[in-house]
C-alpha positions in Angstrom: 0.0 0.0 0.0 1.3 3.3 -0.9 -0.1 6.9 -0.2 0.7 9.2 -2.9 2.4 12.9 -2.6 -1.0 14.3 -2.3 -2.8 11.9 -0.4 0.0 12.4 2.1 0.5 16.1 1.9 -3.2 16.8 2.2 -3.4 15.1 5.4 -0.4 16.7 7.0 -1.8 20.2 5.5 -5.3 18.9 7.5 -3.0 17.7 11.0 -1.2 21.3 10.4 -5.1 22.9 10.9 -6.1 21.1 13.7 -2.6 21.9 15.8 -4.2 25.6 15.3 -6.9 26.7 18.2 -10.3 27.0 17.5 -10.9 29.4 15.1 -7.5 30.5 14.7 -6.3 30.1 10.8 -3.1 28.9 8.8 -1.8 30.4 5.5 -0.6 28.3 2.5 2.9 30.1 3.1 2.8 29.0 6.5 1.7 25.3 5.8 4.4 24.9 3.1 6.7 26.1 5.5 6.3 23.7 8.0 5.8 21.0 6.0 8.5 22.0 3.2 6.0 21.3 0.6 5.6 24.2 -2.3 3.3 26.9 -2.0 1.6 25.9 -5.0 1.1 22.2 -3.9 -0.7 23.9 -0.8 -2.7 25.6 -2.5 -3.8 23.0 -4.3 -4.6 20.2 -2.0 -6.7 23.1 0.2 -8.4 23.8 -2.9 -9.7 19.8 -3.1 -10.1 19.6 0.8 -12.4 23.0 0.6 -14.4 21.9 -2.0 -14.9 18.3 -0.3 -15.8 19.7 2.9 -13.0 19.7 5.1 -11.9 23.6 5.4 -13.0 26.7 5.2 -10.9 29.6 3.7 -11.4 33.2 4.4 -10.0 35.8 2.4 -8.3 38.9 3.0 -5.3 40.5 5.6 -6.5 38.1 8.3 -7.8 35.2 6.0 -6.7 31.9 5.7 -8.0 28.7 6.1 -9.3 26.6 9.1 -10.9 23.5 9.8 -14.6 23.0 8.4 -15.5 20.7 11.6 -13.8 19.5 14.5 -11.1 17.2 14.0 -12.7 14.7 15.7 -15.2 14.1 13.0 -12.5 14.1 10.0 -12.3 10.2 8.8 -9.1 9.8 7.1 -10.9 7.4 4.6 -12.9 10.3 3.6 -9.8 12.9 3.1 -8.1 10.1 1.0 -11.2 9.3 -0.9 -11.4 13.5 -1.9 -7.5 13.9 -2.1 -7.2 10.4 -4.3 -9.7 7.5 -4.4 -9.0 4.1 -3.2 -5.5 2.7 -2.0 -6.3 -0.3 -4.2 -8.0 -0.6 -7.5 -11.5 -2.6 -7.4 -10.0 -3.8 -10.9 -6.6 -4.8 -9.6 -6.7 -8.5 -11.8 -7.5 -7.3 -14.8 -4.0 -4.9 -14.9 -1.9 -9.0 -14.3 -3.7 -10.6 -17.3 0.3 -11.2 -18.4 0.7 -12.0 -22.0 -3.2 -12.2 -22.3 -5.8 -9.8 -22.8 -7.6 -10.6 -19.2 -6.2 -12.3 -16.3 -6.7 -16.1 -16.7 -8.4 -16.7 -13.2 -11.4 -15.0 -13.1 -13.1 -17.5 -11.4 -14.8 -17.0 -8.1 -11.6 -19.5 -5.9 -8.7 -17.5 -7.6 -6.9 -17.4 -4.3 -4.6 -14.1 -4.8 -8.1 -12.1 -5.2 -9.2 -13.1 -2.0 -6.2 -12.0 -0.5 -6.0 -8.6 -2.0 -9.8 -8.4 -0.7 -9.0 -9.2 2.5 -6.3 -6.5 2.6 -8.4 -3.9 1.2 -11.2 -4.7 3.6 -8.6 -4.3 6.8 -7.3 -1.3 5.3 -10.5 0.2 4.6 -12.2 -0.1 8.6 -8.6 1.2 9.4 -9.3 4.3 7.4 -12.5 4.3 8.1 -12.1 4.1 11.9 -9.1 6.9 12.1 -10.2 10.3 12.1 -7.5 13.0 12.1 -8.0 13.8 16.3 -6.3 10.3 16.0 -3.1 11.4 13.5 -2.7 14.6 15.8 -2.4 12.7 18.8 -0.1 10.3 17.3 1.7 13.2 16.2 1.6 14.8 19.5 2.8 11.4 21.1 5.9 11.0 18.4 6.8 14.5 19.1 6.9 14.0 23.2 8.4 10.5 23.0 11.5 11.7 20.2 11.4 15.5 21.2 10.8 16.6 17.7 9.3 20.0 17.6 8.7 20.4 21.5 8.1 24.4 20.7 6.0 24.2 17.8 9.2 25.1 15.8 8.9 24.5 11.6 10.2 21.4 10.8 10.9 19.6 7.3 9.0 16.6 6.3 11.9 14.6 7.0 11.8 14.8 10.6 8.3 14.2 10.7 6.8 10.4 11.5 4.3 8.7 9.3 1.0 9.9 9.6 -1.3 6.8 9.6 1.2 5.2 12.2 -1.7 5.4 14.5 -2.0 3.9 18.6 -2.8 0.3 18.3 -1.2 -0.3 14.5 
């Protein structure tokens, strides 16, 4: 399983929100900052996030953007869904068909499929049952158990821990 760039940087822009107080906002400059990411690639994984729900933006001198709803009611299955789609294809056999045109074990006790079901089944409740309260704590916890970022201090995206590393996984 493999997140891509924007899967990955959405979230963190999303974990970089809900480190803010209530109410209080975050610029693109001051996301890509912290996470080392571009300000263009900021701006464009809010833009997706905004228009699927997940912040609000205000314009102006004092604008930026916030969290549309506690974090505690952001599923990460959700923010990968709007940021990507699925972390596996429903149509993964018919990309293996080898030298064929379609894979040659279509039928219903091809036992790789029912792997590769299982596995998106496990990963999907996992998603599904992580909201980003859950990535900030285990953000939170990294940070006290390493003492990365103790102050609050910008740091690159190589001192940062995996994001769906989550309490129990």
């Amino acid at each position: 399983m493999k997140l891509s760039a924007q899967e990955e940087y959405g979230l963190r822009c999303l974990v970089q929100l809900a480190r803010r107080s209530r109410g209080e906002s975050a610029t693109i400059p001051e996301i890509a900052e912290t996470e080392g990411v571009s300000p263009h690639n900021v701006a464009k994984y809010l833009s997706i996030l905004r228009r699927a729900g997940f912040v609000d933006s205000e314009r102006g001198q004092h604008g930026g953007y916030t969290l549309a709803r506690p974090a505690s009611h952001i599923c990460v299955a959700d923010v990968v869904a709007a940021l990507g789609g699925p972390l596996y294809d429903t149509s993964f056999c018919d990309h293996f068909a080898g030298t064929g045109d379609a894979c040659q074990h279509t039928a219903i006790d091809c036992s790789i499929r029912g792997v590769w079901m299982r596995v998106q089944g496990a990963v999907d409740t996992v998603l599904r049952e992580t909201t980003l309260q859950d990535l900030l704590r285990a953000a939170e916890q990294h940070e006290l158990a390493h003492g990365d970022n103790p102050s609050g201090e910008t740091k690159r995206p190589a001192e940062t821990s995996a994001l769906l590393q989550v309490e129990g996984s």
